[in-house]
TORKOL-4160 file (C-alpha; in steps of 0.2 Angstrom, whole numbers, padded with zeros to 4 digits, m for minus):
381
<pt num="1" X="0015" Y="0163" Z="m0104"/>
<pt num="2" X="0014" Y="0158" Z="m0087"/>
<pt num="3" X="0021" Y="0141" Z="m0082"/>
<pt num="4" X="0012" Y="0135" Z="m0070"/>
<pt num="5" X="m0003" Y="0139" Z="m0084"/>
<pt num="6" X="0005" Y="0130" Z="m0096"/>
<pt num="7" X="0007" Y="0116" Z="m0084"/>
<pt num="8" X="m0009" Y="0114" Z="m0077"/>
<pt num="9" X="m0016" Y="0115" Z="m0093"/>
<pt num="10" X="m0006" Y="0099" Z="m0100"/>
<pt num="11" X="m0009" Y="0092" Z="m0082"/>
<pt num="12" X="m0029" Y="0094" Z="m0086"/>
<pt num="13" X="m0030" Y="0088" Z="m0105"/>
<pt num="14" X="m0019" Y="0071" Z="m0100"/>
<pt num="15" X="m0030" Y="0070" Z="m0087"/>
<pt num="16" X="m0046" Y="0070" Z="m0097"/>
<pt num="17" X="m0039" Y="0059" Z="m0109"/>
<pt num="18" X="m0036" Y="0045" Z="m0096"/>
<pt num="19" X="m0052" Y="0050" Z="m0088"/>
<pt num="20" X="m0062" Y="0048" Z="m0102"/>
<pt num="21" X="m0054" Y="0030" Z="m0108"/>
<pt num="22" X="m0056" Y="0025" Z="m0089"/>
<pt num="23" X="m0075" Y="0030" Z="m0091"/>
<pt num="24" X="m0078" Y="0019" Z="m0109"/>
<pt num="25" X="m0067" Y="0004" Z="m0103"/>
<pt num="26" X="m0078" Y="0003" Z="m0089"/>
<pt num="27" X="m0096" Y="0005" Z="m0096"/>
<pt num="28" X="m0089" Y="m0009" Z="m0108"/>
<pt num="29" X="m0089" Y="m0023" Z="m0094"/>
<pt num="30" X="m0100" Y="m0033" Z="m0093"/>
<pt num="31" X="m0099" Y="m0040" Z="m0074"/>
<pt num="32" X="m0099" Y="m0027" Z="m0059"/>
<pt num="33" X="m0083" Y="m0017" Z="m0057"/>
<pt num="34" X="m0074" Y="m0022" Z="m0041"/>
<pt num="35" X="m0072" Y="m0010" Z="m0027"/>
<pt num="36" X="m0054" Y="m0007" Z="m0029"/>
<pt num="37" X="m0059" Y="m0004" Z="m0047"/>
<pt num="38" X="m0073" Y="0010" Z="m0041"/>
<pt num="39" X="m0057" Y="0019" Z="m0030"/>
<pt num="40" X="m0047" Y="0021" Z="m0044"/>
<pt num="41" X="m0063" Y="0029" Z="m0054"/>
<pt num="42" X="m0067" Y="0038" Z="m0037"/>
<pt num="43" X="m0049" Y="0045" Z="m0037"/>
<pt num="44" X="m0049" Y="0049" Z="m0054"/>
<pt num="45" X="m0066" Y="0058" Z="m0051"/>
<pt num="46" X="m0060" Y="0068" Z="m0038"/>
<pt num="47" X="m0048" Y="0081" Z="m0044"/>
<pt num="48" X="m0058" Y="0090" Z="m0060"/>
<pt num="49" X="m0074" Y="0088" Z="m0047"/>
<pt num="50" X="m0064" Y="0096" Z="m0032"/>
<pt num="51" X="m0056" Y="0109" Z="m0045"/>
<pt num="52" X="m0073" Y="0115" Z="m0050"/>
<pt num="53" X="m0081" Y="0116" Z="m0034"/>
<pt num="54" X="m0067" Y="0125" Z="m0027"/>
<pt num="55" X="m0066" Y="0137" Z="m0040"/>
<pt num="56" X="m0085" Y="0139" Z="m0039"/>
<pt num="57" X="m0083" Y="0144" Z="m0020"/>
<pt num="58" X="m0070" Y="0155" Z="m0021"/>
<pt num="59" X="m0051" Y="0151" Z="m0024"/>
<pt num="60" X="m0046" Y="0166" Z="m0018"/>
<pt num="61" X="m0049" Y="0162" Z="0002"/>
<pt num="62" X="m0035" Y="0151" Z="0011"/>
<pt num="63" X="m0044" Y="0139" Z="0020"/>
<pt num="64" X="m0054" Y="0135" Z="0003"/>
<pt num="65" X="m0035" Y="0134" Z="m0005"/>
<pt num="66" X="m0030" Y="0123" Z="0009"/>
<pt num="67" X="m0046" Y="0111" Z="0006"/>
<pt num="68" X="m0043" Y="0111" Z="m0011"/>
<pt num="69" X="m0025" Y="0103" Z="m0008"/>
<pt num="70" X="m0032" Y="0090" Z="0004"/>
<pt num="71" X="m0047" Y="0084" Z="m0005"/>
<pt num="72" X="m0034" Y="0082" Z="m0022"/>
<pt num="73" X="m0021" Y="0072" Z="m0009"/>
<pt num="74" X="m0036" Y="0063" Z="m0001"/>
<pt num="75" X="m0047" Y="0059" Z="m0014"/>
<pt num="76" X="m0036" Y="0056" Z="m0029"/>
<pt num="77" X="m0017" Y="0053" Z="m0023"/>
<pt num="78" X="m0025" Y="0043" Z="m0009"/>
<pt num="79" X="m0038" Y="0035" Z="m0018"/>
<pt num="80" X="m0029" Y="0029" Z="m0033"/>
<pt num="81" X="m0016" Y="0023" Z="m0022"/>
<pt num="82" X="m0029" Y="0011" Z="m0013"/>
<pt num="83" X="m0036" Y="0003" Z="m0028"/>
<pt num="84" X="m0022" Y="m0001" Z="m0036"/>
<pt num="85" X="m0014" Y="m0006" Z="m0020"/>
<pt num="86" X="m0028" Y="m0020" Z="m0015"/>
<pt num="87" X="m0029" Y="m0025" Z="m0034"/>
<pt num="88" X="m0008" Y="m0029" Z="m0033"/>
<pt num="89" X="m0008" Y="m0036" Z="m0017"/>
<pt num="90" X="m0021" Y="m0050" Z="m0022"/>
<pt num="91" X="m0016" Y="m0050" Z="m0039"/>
<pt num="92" X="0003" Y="m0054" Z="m0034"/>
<pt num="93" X="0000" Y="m0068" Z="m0021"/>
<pt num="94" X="m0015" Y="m0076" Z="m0032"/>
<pt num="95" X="m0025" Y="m0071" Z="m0015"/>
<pt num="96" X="m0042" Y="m0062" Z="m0015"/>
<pt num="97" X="m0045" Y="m0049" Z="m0006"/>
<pt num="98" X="m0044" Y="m0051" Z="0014"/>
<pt num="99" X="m0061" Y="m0041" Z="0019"/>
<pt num="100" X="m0071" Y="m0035" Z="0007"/>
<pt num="101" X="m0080" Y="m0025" Z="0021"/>
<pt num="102" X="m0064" Y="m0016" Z="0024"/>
<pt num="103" X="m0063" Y="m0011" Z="0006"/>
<pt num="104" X="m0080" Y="m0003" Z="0008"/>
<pt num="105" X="m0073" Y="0006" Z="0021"/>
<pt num="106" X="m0058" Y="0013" Z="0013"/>
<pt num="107" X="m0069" Y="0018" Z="0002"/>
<pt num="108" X="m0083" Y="0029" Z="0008"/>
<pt num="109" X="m0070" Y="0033" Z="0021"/>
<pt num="110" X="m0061" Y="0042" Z="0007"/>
<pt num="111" X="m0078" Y="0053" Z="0002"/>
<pt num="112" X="m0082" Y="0057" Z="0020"/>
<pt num="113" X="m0065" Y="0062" Z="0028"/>
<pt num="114" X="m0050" Y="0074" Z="0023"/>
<pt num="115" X="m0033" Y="0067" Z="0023"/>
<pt num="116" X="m0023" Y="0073" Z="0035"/>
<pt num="117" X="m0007" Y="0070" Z="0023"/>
<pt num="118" X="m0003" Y="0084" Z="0014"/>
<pt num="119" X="0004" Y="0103" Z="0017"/>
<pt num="120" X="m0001" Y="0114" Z="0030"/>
<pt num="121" X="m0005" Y="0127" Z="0017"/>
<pt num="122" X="m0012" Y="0131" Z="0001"/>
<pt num="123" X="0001" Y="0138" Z="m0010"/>
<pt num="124" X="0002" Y="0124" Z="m0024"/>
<pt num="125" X="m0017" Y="0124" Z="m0027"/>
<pt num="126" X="m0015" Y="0146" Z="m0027"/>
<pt num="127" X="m0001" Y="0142" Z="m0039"/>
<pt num="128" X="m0011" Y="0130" Z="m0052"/>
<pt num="129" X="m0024" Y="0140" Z="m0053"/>
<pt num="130" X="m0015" Y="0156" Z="m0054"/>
<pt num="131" X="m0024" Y="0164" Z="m0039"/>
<pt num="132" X="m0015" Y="0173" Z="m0026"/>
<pt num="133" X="m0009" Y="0163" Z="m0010"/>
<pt num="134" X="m0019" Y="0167" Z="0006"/>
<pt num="135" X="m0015" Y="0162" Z="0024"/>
<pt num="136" X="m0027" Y="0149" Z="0030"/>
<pt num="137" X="m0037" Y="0157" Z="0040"/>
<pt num="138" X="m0051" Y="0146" Z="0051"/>
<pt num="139" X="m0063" Y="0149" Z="0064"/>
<pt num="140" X="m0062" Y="0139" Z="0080"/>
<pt num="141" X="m0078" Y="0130" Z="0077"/>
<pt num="142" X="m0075" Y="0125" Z="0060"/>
<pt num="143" X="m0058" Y="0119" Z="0066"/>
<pt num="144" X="m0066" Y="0109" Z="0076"/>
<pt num="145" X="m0075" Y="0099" Z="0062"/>
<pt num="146" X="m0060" Y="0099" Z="0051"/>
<pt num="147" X="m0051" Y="0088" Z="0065"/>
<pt num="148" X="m0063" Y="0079" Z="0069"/>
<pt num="149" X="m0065" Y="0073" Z="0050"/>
<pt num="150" X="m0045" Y="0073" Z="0048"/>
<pt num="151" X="m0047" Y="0062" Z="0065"/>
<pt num="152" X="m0061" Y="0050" Z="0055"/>
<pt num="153" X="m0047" Y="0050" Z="0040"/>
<pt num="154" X="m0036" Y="0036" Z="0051"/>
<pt num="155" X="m0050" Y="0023" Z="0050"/>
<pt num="156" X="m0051" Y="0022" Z="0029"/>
<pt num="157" X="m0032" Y="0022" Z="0031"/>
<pt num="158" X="m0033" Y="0007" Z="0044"/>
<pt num="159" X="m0045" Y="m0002" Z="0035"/>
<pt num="160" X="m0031" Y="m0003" Z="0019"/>
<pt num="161" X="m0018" Y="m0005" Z="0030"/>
<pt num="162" X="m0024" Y="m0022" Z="0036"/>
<pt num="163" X="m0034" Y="m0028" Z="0023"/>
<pt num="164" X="m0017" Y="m0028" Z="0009"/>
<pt num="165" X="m0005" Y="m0033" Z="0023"/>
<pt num="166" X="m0017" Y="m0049" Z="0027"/>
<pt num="167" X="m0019" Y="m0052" Z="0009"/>
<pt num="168" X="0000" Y="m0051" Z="0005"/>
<pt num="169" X="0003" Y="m0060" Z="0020"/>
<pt num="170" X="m0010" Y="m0074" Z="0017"/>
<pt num="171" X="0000" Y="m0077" Z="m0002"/>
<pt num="172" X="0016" Y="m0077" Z="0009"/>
<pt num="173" X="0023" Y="m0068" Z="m0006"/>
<pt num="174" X="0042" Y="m0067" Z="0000"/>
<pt num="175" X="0043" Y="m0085" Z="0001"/>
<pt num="176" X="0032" Y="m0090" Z="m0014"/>
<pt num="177" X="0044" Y="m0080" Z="m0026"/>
<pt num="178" X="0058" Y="m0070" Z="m0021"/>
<pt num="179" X="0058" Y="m0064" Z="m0037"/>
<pt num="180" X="0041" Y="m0055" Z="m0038"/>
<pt num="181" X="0044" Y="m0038" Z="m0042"/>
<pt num="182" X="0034" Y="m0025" Z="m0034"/>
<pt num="183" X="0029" Y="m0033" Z="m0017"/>
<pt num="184" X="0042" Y="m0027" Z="m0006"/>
<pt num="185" X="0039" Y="m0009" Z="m0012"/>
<pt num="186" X="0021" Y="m0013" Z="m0006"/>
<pt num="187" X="0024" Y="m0018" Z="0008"/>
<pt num="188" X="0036" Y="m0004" Z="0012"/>
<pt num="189" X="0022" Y="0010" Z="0006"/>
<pt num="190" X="0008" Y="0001" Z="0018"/>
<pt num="191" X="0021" Y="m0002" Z="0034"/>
<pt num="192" X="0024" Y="0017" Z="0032"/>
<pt num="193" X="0006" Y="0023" Z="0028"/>
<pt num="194" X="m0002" Y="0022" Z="0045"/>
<pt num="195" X="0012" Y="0032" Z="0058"/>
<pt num="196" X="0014" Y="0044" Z="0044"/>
<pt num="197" X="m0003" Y="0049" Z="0041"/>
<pt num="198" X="m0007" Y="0047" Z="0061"/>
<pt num="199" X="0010" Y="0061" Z="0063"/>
<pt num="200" X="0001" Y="0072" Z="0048"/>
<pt num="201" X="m0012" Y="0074" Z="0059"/>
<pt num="202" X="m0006" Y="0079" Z="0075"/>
<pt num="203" X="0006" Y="0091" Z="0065"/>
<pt num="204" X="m0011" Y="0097" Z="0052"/>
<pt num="205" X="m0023" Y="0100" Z="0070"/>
<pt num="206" X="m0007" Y="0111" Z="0076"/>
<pt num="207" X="m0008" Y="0122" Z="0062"/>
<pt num="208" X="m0025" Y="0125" Z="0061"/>
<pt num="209" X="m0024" Y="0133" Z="0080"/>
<pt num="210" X="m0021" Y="0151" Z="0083"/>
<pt num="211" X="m0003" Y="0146" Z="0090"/>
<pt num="212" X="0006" Y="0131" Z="0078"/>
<pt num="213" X="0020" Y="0123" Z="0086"/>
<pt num="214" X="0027" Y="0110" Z="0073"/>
<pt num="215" X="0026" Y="0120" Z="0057"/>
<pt num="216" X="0043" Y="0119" Z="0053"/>
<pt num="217" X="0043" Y="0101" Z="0050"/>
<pt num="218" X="0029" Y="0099" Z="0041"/>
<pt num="219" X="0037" Y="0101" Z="0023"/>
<pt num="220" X="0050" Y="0085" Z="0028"/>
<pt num="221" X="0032" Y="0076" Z="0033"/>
<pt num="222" X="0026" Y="0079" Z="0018"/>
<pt num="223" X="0043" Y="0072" Z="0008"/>
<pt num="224" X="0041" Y="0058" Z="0018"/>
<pt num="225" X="0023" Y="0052" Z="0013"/>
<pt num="226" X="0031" Y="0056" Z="m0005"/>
<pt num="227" X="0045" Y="0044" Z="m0004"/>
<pt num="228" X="0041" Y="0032" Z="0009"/>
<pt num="229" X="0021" Y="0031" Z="0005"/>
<pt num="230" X="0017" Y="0036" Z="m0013"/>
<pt num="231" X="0032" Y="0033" Z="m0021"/>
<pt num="232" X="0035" Y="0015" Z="m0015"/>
<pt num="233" X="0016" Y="0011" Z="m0018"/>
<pt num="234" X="0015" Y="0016" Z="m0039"/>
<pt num="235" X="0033" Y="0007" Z="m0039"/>
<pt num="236" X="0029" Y="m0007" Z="m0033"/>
<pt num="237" X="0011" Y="m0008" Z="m0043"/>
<pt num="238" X="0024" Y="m0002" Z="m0061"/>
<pt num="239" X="0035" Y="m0016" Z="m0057"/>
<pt num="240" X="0020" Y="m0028" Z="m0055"/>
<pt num="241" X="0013" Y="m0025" Z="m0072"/>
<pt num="242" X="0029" Y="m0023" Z="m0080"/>
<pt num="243" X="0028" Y="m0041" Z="m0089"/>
<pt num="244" X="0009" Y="m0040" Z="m0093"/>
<pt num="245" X="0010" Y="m0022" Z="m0101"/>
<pt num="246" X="0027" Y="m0026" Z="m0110"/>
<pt num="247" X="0029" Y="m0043" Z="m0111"/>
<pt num="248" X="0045" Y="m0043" Z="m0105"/>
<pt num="249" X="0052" Y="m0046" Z="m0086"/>
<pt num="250" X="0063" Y="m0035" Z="m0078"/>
<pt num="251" X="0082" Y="m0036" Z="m0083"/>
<pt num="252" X="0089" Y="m0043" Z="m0067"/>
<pt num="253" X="0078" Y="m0047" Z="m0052"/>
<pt num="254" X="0095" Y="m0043" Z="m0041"/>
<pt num="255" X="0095" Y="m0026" Z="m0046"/>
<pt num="256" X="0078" Y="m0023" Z="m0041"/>
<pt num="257" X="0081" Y="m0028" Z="m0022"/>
<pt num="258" X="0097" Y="m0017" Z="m0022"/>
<pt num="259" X="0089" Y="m0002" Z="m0028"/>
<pt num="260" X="0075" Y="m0007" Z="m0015"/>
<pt num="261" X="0085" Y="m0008" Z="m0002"/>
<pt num="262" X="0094" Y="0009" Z="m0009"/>
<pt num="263" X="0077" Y="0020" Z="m0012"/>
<pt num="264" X="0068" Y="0013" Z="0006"/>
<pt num="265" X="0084" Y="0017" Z="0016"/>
<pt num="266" X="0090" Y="0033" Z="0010"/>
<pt num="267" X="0074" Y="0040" Z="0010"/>
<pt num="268" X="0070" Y="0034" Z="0027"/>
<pt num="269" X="0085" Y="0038" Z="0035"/>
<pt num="270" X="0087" Y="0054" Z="0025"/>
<pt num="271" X="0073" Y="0059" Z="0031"/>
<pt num="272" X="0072" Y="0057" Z="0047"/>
<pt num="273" X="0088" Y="0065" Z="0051"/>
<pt num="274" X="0081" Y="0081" Z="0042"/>
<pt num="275" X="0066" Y="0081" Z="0052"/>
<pt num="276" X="0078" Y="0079" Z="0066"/>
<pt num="277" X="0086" Y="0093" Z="0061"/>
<pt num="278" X="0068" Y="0102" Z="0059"/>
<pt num="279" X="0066" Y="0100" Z="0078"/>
<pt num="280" X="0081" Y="0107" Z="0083"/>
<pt num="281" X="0079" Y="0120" Z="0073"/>
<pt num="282" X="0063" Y="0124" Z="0081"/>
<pt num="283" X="0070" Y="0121" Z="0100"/>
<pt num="284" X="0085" Y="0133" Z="0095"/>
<pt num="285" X="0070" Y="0146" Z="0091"/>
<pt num="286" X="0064" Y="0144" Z="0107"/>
<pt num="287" X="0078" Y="0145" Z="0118"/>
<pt num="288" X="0092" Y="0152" Z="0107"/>
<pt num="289" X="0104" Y="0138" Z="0108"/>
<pt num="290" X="0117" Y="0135" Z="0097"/>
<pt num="291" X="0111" Y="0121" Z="0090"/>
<pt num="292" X="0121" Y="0113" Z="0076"/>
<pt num="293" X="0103" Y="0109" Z="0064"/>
<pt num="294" X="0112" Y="0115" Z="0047"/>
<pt num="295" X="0125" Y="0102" Z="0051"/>
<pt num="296" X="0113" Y="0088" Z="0055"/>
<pt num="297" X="0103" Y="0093" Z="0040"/>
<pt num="298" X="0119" Y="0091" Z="0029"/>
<pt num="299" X="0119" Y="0071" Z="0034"/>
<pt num="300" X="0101" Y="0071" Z="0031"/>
<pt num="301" X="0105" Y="0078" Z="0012"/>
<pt num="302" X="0120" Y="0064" Z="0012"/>
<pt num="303" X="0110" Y="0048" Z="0017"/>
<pt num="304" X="0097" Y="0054" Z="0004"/>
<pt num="305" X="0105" Y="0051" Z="m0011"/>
<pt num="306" X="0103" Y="0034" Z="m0008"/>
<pt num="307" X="0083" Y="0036" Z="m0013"/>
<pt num="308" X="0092" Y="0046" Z="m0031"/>
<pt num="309" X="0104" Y="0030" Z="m0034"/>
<pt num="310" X="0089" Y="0018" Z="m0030"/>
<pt num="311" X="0078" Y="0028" Z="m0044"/>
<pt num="312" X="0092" Y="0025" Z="m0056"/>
<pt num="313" X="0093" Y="0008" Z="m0052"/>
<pt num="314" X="0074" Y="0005" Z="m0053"/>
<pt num="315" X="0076" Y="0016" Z="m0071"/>
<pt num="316" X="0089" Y="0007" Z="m0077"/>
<pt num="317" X="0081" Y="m0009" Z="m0075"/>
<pt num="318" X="0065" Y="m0006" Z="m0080"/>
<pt num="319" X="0073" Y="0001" Z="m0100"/>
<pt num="320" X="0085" Y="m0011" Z="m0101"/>
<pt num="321" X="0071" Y="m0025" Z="m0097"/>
<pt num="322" X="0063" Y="m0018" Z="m0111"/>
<pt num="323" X="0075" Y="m0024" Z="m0123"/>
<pt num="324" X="0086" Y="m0035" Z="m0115"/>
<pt num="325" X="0073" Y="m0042" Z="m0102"/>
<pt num="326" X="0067" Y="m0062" Z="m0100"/>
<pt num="327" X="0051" Y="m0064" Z="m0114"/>
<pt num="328" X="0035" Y="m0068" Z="m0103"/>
<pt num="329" X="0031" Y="m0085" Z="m0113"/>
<pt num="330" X="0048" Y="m0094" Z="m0107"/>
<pt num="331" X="0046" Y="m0089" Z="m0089"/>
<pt num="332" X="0059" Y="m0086" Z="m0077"/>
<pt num="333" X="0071" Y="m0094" Z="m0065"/>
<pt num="334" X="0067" Y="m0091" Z="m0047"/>
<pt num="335" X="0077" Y="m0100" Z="m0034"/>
<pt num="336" X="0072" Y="m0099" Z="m0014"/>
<pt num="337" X="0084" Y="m0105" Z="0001"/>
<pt num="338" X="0069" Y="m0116" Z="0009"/>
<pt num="339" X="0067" Y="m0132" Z="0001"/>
<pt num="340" X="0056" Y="m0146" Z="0010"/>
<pt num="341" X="0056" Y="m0165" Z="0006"/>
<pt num="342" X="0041" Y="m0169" Z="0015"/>
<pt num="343" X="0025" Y="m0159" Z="0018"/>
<pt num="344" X="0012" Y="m0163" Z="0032"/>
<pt num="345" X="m0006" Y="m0159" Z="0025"/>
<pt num="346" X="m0020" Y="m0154" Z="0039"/>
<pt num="347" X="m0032" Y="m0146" Z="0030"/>
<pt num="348" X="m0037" Y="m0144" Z="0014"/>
<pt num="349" X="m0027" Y="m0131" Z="0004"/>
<pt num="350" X="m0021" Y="m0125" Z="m0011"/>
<pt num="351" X="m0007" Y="m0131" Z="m0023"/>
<pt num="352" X="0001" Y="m0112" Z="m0022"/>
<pt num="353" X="0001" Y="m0112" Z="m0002"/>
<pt num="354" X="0011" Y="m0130" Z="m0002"/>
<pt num="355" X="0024" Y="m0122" Z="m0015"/>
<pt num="356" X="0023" Y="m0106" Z="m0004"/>
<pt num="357" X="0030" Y="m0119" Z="0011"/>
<pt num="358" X="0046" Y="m0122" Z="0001"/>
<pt num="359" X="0039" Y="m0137" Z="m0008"/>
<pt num="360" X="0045" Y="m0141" Z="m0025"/>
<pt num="361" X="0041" Y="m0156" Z="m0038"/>
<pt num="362" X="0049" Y="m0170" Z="m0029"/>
<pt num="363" X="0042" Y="m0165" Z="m0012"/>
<pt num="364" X="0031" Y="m0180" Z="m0006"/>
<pt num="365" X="0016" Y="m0174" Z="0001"/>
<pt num="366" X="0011" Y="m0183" Z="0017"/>
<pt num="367" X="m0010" Y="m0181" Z="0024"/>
<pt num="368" X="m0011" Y="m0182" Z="0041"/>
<pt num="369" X="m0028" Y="m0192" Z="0046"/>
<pt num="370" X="m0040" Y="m0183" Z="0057"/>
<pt num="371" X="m0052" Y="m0191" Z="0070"/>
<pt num="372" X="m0069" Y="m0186" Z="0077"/>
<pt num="373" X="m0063" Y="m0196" Z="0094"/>
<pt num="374" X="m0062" Y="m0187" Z="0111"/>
<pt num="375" X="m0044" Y="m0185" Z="0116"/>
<pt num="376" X="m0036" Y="m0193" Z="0131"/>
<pt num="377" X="m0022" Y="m0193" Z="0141"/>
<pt num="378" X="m0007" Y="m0204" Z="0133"/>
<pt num="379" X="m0006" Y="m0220" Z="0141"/>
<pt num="380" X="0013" Y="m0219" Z="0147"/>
<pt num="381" X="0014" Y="m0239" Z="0152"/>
């Protein structure tokens, strides 16, 4: 039996199991489903609808296995990401959402575009669906649109950008609790999902014309929004609901920012030194230099298993915290190096921004009057 049969058909029955619970917990409620609850259902949506109208316009062509690819990336990796994204971001600061307007348009932005992100190919949809590969093969009008709506693409991908950063920055989740699990790898994912997706399409409009130029490193691009985008993002959502799904914290807080900082700098610096490599591999094409790329690539290799020994660590944590870890119900520690013994109050705010400051219980909190008066200069004698 074919393997990649045998794994798509796994892939599509655990999918239509989480489908179908997604689809009955939802008709259950009883109150109107947020929007980064309707991406995640978009996303889930998308792969069996993109499957089927793919299939049903002919799998066999390349461009139609190179759309299929994109609208699976776009639509469900992309997607899911999003909603589960917004729903951490406000859910680990206590924040609501910054702009529900730019959740709107993240989300229609992710039905009417194509994500740049992804390969310059088709071969793993050809592969799934055991149809033969096909170069993608486009007409310059039609490359044209296709740009132009890989171009749109960035604007959904704005949109989330700045609505979770303000909304993890408006919980000033750092400082609140430096043990919160799961932010940083948030905020690593959304620093990294804008310039990546913004190089994807420079290097996606390149291959679509009759002469490509930046082929060769589109493969690294693509690891890259693996392990700096997607990877970090469902990371950092997994280590959030860690305690809530087992009821358990995470072995050692301390563990998880080494393996952090471990996973984020390997796989960036990794990275970027192969793609380093990519271009000077493609220069030595050129003008048949001897450029030393297999060398550079080595250091690339070298750096990266710094990502491998992060996802041990992250492992490691998360199994032992399952046994070993802190119960939920008797809370946890956290310690912070700002402490404050007065705090000024302006405005009205909230009892979780005045802890966020560096407050604690013995903290005397201070209002400072306000006046409707007209200023004037300080009377200096």
């Amino acid at each position: 039996m074919n393997i990649f049969l045998f794994a798509t058909t796994l892939h599509g029955l655990a999918f239509l199991a989480v489908l179908i619970n997604l689809l009955l917990t939802a008709s259950e409620r009883k109150s109107a489903l947020p929007l980064p609850g309707w991406l995640i259902m978009l996303g889930m949506l998308a792969d069996p609808i993109s499957v089927v109208a793919t299939i049903l316009g002919g799998i066999g062509s390349g461009s139609v296995q190179w759309l299929l690819g994109h609208l699976v990336t776009g639509t469900f990796f992309f997607a899911t990401l999003a909603g589960i994204s917004l729903y951490v971001s406000s859910s680990a600061t206590g924040n609501p959402l910054w702009s529900r307007s730019l959740t709107a348009v993240t989300t229609v932005g992710v039905i009417a575009t194509i994500t740049p992100m992804g390969y310059t190919d088709g071969r793993m949809a050809a592969d799934l669906l055991l149809a033969g590969f096909e170069e993608v093969s486009i007409q310059s009008t039609d490359g044209i649109a296709v740009a132009f709506l890989m171009a749109l693409a960035i604007i959904p991908v704005m949109a989330l950008v700045a609505n979770v950063m303000m909304t993890l920055r408006g919980g000033d989740a750092f400082v609140e609790n430096p043990d919160s699990a799961g932010v940083p790898e948030i905020n690593l994912g959304i620093s990294m999902l804008l310039p990546l997706a913004v190089a994807s399409l420079f290097v996606q409009s390149d291959a679509l014309s009759h002469n490509p130029e930046l082929t060769g490193i589109s493969t690294t691009l693509v690891l890259m929004v693996g392990w700096l985008v997607m990877v970090p993002l469902s990371l950092g959502a997994a280590q959030h609901l860690f305690p809530s799904v087992t009821g358990r914290n995470l072995l050692s807080a301390n563990r998880s920012r080494w393996a952090f900082w471990m996973m984020g700098w390997g796989a960036f610096f990794g990275l970027i030194i192969t793609m380093m490599a990519d271009i000077a591999q493609i220069e030595a094409a050129t003008d048949s230099t001897g450029i030393l790329f297999g060398e550079v690539r080595v250091v690339g290799a070298i750096l990266f298993y710094g990502a491998a020994i992060g996802a041990i660590m992250h492992t490691l944590n998360a199994l032992s915290g399952l046994y070993r870890g802190t119960p939920v119900s008797e809370g946890r520690a956290t310690s912070t190096s700002i402490a404050r013994d007065d705090y000024s109050l302006t405005t009205p705010t909230s009892v979780r921004k005045i802890l966020a400051g560096g407050a604690h219980l013995d903290t005397t909190v201070v209002p400072v009057g306000e006046s409707d008066e007209p200023g004037a200069p300080t009377d200096l004698h």
